[in-house]
C-alpha positions as CSV (number, residue, x, y, z in Angstrom):
1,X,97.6,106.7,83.7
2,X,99.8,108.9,85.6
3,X,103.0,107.8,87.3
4,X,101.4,105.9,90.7
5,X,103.4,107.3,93.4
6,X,101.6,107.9,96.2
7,X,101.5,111.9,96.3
8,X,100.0,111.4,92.5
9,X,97.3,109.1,93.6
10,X,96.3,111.3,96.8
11,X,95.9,114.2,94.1
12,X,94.1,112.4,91.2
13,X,91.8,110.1,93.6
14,X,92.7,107.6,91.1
15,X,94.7,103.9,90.9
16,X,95.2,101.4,88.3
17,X,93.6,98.0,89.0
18,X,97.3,96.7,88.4
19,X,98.8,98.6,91.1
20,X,96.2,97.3,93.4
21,X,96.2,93.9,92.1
22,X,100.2,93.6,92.7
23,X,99.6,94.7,96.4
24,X,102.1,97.6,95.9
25,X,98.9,100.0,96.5
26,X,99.3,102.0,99.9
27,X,96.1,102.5,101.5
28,X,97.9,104.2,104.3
29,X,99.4,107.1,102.8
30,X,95.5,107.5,101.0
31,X,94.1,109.7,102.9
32,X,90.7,110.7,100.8
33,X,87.1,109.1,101.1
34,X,86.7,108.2,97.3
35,X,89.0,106.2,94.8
36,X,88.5,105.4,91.3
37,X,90.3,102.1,90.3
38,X,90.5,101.7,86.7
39,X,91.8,99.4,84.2
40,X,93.1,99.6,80.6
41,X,94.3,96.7,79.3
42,X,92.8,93.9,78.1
43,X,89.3,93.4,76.4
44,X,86.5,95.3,78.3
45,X,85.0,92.4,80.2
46,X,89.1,91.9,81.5
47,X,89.0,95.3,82.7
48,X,85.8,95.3,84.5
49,X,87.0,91.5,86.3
50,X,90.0,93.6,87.1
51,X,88.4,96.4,88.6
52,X,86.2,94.3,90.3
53,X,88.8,92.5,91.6
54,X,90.8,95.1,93.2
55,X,87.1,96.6,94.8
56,X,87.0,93.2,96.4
57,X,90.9,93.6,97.8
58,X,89.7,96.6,98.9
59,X,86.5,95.8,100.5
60,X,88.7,95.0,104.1
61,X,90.5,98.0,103.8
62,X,86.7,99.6,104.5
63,X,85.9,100.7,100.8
64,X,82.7,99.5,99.0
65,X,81.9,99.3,95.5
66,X,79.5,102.0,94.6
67,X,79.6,102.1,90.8
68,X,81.5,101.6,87.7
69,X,82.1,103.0,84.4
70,X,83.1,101.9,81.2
71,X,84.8,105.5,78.7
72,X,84.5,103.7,75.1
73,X,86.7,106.6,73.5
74,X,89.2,106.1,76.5
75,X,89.0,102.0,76.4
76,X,89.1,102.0,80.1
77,X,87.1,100.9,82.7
78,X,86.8,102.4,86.2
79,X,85.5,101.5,90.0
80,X,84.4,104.4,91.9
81,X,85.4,103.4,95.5
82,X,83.5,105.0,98.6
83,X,85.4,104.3,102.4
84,X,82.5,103.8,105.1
């Protein structure tokens, strides 16, 4: 993952689950529609609770859950994130 300031996230779309998870994520200074949340550590059903997990955090911030992928050659799994 890149470094997860917030100018980095704004230009990627993108946020670990970690960063969300830790409530050090920023939602203020996003200023985009879309968000991918992924995860990259553990085994792959850790990642997808994590990702999951930080959707649902998310959820009152006005996002909603509107897909997720697993990468097998990355080992990652990601939440694409859609605010209504």
């Amino acid at each position: 993952m890149p470094p997860e300031d917030a100018q980095t996230i704004a230009e990627t779309f993108q946020v670990s689950a970690g960063l969300v998870l830790s409530g050090h994520f920023d939602l203020s200074a996003y200023p985009h529609r879309h968000l991918a949340v992924a995860a990259d550590r553990g085994f792959w059903f850790q990642r997808l609770a994590q990702v999951l997990a930080a959707a649902d955090m998310l959820t009152p911030a006005g996002f909603a859950l509107v897909n997720t992928i697993e990468f097998t050659d990355g080992n990652a799994v990601c939440a694409i994130l859609r605010r209504g």
